[in-house]
N, CA and C of each residue as an Amber inpcrd file, in Angstrom:
protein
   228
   0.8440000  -1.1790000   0.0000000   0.0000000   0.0000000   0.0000000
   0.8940000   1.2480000   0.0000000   0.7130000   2.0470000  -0.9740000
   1.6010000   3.5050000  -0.7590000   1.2870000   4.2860000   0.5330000
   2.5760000   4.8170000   0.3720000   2.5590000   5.6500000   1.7110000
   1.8830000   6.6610000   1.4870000   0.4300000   7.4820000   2.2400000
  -0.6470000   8.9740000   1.9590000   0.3520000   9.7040000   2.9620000
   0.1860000  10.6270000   1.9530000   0.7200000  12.4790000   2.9640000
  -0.9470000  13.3050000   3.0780000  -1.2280000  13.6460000   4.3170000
  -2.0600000  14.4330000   4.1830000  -2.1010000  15.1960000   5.4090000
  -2.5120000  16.7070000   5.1630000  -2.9830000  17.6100000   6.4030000
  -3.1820000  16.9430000   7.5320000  -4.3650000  15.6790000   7.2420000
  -5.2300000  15.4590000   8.3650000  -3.9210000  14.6420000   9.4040000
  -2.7320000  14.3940000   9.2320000  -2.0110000  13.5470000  10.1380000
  -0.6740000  14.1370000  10.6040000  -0.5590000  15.6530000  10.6200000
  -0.0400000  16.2710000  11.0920000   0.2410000  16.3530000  12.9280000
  -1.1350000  16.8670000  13.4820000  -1.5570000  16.4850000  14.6300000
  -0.9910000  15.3650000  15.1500000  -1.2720000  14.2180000  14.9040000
  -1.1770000  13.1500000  15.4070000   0.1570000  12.9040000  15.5650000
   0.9540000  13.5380000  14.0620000   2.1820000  12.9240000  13.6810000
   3.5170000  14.0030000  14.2510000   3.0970000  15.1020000  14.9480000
   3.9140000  16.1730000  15.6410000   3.7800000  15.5510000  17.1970000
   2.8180000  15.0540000  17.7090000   3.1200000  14.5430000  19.1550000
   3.4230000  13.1980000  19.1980000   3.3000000  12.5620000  18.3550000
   4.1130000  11.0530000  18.3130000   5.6810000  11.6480000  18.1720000
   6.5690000  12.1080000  17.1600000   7.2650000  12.6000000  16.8930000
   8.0540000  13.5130000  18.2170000   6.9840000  14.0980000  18.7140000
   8.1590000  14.8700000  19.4240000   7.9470000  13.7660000  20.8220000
   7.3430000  13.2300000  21.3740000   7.2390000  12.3290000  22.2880000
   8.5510000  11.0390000  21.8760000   8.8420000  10.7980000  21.3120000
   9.6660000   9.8160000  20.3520000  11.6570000  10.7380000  20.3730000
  11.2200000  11.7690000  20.2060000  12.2750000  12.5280000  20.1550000
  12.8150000  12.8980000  21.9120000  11.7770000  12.5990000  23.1320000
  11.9280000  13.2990000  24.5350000  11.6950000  14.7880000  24.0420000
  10.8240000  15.2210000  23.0730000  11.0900000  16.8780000  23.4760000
   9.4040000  17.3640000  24.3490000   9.5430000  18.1770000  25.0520000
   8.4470000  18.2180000  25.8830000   7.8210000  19.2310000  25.1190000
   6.3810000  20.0270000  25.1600000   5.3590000  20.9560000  24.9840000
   6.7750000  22.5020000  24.7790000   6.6400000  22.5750000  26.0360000
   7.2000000  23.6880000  26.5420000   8.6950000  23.9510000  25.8050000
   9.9830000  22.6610000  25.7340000  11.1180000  22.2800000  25.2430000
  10.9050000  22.8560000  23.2530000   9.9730000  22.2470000  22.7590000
   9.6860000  22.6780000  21.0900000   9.1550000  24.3770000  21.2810000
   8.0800000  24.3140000  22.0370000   7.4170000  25.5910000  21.7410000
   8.7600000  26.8580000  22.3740000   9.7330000  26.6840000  23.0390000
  11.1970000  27.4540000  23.3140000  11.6040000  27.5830000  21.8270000
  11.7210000  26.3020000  21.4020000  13.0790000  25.9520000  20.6280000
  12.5840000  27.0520000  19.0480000  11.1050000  27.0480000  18.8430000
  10.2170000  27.3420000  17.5610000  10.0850000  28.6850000  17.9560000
  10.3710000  29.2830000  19.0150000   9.7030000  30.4300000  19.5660000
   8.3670000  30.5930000  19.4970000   7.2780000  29.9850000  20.1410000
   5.8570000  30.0160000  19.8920000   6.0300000  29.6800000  21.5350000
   4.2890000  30.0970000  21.5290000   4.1260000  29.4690000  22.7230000
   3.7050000  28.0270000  23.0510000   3.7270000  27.6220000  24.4790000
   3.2410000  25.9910000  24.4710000   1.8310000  25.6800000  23.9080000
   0.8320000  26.7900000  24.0100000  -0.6960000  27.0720000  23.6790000
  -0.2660000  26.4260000  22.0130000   0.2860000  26.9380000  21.6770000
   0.7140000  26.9360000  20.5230000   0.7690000  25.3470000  19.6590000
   1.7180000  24.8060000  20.6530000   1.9930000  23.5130000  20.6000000
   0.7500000  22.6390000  20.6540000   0.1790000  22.6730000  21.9540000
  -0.9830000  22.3330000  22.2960000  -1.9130000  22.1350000  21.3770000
  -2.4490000  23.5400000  20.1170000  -3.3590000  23.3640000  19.8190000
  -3.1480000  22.8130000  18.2840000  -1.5600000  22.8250000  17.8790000
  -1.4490000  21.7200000  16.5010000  -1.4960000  20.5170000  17.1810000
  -1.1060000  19.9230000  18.2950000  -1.6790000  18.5900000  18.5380000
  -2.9430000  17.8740000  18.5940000  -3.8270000  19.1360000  18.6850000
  -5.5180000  18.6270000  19.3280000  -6.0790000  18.6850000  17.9940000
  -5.3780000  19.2550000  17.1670000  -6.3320000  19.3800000  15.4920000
  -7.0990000  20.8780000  15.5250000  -6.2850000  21.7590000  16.5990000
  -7.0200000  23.2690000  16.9620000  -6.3500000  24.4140000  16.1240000
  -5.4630000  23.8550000  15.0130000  -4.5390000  24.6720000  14.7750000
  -3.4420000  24.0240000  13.8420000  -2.9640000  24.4600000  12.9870000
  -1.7580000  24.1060000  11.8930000  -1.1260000  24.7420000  12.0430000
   0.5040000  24.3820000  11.8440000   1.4070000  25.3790000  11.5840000
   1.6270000  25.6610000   9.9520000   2.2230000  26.5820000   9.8460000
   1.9510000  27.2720000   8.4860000   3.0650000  26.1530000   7.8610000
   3.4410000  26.1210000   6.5560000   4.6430000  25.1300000   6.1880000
   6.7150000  25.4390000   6.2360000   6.1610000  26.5170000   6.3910000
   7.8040000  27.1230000   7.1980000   7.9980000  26.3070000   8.1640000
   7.0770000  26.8240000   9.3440000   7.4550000  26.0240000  10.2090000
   7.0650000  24.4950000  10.7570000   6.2460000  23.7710000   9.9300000
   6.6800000  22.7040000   9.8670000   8.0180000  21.9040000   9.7460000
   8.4190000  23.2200000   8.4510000   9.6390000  22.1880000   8.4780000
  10.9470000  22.8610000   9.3790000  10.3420000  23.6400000  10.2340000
  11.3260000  24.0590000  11.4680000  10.7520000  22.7100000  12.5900000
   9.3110000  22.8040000  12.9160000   9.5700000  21.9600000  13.4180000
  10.1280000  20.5300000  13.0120000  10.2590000  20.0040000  11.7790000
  10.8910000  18.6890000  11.5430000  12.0570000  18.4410000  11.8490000
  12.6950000  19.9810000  11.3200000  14.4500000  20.1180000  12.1870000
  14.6160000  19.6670000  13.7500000  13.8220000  20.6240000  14.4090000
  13.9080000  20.7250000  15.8770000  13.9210000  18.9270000  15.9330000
  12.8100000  18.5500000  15.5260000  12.8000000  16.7920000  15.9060000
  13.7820000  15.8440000  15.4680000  14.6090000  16.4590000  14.0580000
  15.1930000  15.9560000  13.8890000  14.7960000  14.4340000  12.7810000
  13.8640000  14.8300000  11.9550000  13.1550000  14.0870000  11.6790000
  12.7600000  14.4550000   9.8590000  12.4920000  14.4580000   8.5450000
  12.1790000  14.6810000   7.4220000  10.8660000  14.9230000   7.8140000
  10.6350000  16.1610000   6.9940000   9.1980000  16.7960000   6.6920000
   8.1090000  15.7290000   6.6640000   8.3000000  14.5150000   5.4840000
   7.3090000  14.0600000   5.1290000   7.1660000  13.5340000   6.4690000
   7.8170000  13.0380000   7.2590000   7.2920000  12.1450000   8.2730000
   5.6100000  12.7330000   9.3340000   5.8960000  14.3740000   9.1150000
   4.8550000  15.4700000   9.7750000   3.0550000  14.8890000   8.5760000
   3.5870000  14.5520000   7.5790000   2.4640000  14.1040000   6.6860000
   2.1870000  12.9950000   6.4690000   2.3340000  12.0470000   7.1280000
   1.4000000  10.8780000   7.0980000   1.4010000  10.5160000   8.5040000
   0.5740000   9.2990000   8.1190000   0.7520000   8.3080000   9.5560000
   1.4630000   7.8590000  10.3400000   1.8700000   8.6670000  11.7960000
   2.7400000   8.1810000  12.4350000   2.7590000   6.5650000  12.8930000
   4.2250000   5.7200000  12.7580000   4.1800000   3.8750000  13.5310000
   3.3880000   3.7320000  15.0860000   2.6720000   3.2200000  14.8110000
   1.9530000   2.7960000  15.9520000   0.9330000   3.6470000  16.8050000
   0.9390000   3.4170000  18.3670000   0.7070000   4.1010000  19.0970000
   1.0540000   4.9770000  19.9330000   0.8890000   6.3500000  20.0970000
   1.5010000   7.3320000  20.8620000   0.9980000   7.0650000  22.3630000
């Protein structure tokens, strides 16, 4: 089955990701200069980050962009 990139797995795929990485709420939302609210509400599906900083945050994690667009492995 090919691998889907889509919007909808962003959310999911930024707190698997940074949970996976040890970076905390507070630790990314420093590192991005945003606030933790911030953080918070691309995890809940309250909020996107624009695509700049996606791929700031992919840096911070340490991780390739696409990984922010699909389905994160398993369970968070």
């Amino acid at each position: 089955m090919p691998t889907t990139f889509s919007v909808k797995h962003i959310p999911k795929a930024i707190r698997y990701w940074r949970k996976y990485s040890g970076v905390s709420q507070v630790e990314l939302a420093k590192r991005l200069e945003v606030s933790r609210q911030a953080i918070y509400l691309w995890e809940t599906h309250q909020g996107y980050p624009d695509i700049e900083r996606l791929e700031e945050v992919a840096g911070v994690l340490g991780i390739p962009l696409e990984f922010l667009l699909k389905e994160p492995p398993g369970r968070d």
